[in-house]
N, C-alpha and C positions, 0 to 999 in steps of 0.2 A: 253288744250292738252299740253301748254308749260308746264301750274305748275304739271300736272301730271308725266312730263318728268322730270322735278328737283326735285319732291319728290320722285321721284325712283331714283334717281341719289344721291340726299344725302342719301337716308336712305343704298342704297350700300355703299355709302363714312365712315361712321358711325360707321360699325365694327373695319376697318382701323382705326380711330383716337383714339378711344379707348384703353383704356390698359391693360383689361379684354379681351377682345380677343384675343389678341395674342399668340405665340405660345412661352414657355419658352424655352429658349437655354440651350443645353444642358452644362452638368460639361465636365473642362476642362477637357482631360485623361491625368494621369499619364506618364511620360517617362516611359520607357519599363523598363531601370535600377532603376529604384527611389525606395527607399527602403520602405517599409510598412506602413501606415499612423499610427500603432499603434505602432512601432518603434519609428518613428518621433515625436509622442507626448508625447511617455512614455521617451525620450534623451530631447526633449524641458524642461518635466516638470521636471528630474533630472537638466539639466544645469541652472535651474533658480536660483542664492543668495538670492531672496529674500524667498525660501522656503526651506531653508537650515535646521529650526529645525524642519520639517518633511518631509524630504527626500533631501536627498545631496548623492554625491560618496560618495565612502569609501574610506578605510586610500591609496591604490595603484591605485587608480584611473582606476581599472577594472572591477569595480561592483559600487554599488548603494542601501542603506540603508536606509528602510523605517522608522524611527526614533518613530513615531506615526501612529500607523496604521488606529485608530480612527480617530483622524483630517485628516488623508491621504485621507480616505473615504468619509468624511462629506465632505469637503472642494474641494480638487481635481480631486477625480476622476470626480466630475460632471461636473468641468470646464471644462475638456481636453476630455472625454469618455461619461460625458451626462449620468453614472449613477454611484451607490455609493457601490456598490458592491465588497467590499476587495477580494472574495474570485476569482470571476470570473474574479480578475486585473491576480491574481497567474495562474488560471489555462490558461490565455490567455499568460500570460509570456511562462506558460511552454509549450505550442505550438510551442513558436518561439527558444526552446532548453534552456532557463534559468534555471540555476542552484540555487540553495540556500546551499551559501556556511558558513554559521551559524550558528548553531543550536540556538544559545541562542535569536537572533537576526534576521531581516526582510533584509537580507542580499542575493539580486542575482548578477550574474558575468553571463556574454557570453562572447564569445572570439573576437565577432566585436562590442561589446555596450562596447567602449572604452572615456576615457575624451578627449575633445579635436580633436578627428577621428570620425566626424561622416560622412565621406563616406565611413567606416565600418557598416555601417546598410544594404549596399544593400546587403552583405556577408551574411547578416542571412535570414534565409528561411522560411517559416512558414512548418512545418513538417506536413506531410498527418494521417490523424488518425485513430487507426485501427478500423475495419469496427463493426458499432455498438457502439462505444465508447463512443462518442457524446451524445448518445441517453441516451443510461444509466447515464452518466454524469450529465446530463439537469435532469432525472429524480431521481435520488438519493442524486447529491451533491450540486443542489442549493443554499437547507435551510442545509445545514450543514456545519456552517462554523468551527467546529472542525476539519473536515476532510480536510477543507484549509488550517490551520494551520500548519498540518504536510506532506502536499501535496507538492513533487519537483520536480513530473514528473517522466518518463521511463528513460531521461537521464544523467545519473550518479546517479542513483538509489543506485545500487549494492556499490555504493564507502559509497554512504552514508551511509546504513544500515551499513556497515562493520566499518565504525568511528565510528556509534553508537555505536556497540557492544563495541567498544577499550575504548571509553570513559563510559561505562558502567563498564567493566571490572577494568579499573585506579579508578571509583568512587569507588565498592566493595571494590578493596582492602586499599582507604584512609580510609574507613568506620572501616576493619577490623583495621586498624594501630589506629585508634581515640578509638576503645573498649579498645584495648590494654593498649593504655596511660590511658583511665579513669579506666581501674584497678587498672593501677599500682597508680594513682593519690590516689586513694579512699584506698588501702594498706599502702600507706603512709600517709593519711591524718587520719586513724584510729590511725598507731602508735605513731603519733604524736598526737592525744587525749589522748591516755594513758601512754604518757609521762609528758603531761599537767597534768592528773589526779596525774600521782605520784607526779610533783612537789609542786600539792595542799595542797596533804596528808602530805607531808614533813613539808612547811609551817604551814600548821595546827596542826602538832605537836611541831614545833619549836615553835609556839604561844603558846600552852597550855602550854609549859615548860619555859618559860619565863615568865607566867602569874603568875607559881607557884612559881617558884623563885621570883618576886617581893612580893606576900602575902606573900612566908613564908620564911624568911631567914635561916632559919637550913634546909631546903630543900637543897638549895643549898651544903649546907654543907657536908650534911650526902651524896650527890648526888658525891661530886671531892673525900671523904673518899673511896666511893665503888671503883670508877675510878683507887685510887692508891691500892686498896687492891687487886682490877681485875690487874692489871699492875705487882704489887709485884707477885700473884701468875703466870703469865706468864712468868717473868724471872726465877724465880727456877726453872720451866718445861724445861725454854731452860736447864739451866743449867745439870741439872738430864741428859737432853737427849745427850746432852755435851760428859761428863764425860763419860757414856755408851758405846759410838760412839770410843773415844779413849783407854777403855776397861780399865776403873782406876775402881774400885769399893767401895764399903764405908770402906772395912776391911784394904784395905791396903792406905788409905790418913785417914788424923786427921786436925781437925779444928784448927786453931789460935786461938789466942785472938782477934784478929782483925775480925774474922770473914773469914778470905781468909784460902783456903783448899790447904793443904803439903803433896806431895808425898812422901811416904815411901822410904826411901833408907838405903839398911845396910851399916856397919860399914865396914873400909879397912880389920880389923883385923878378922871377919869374914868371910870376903870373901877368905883372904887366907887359912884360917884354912877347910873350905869349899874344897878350889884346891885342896891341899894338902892329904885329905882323898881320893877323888877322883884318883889322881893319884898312892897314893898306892893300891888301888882297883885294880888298872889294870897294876900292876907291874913295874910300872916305878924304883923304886929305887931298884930292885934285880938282 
């Protein structure tokens, strides 16, 4: 009777010692203000140095720049979120109002994910989602991470699009200015082939004529005789046109000896004898 009474008394005792029975404690809760545990890991894994060349702030210390988004994914999301999914890091940012203020760049900004303040995290909220949103989300944008890429949320949507168009806009018109210049480049760059060209041609006849003057020395020759007999007849033409101009004609000048040309002029005694008939013509002396 006793050992029956002690083996039913340990084997009660039994579950008690045990650590498999027991009943696990629950998780601590949260303070009521504490900010959101996906806040708090996504400000830990920003404020780390050691993971600076794949995610650090940025240049004002009011955002936070994904440097690598590959190693972002392989490496940290796992540590800190337990899976590796770039695209569902974005759209769970953009829940809690994150911006992506970059285009070129893995660049978001909130107005209480600030460096150095992080009892600015209880300030952000995770925002309520419109009804069905989720659903579709889960089933359309899982496997597409295209659509993460260009995904920054409902808030400040509108700002964004309207940058884009502005830097759309400024790109066309560098575009149209670079047509412009390779016009005008390629305008200039033909007439300067066929200035090149004529200087060839030049060359190449300044060669031939210097090849002919060394074979043949009366070339030369007969080449500076044409030169002064083209020269000689160009002075007589001025001349001719000269002489024209000041209304001297061949009848009334006579050649020198010398070769220089003398204007005609009469005599004193003619020219009186000349007044003289003239004025009795018209009665002077009656």
């Amino acid at each position: 009777m006793e050992a029956s009474t002690s083996t039913s008394t340990s084997s009660s005792k039994a579950p008690a010692s045990g650590g498999a029975g027991e009943t696990p404690l629950p998780a601590p809760m949260p303070p009521p203000n504490a900010p959101p545990p996906f806040l708090v890991k996504t400000y830990d894994m920003v404020d780390d140095p050691s993971t600076d060349k794949i995610v650090s702030w940025g240049p004002g210390n009011n955002s936070f720049v994904v440097w690598d988004s590959a190693e972002f994914a392989r490496d940290l999301l796992p540590k800190y979120f337990k899976h590796n999914n770039f695209s569902s890091f974005v759209r769970q940012l953009n829940t809690y109002g994150f911006r992506k203020v970059d285009p070129d760049r893995w660049e978001f900004a909130n107005e209480g994910f600030l460096r150095g303040q992080k009892h600015l995290l209880k300030n952000i909220s995770r925002r309520k989602p419109v009804h069905g949103q989720n659903q579709q989300q889960q089933q359309h944008g899982q496997n597409s991470s295209v659509g993460a890429c260009v995904e920054v949320g409902k808030f400040g949507l509108e700002e964004e699009v309207e940058r884009l168009k502005r830097d759309k806009n400024v790109l066309m018109q560098e575009l149209v200015r670079l047509r412009q210049q390779q016009q005008a480049t390629d305008s200039q760059l033909q007439s300067t082939v066929q200035r090149l060209q004529g200087m060839e041609q030049r060359q190449q006849q300044m060669m031939s004529f210097l090849a002919k003057a060394v074979n043949s020395p009366g070339f030369l020759a007969q080449f500076m005789q044409q030169q002064n007999d083209s020269s000689l007849r160009i002075t007589e033409g001025n001349k001719k046109r000269r002489f024209k101009q000041d209304g001297i004609s061949d009848e009334d000048s006579v050649g020198s000896s010398d070769g220089q040309i003398i204007k005609y002029e009469p005599s004193m005694n003619e020219a009186a004898k000349s007044n003289a008939q003239a004025d009795h013509k018209t009665g002077f002396f009656t």
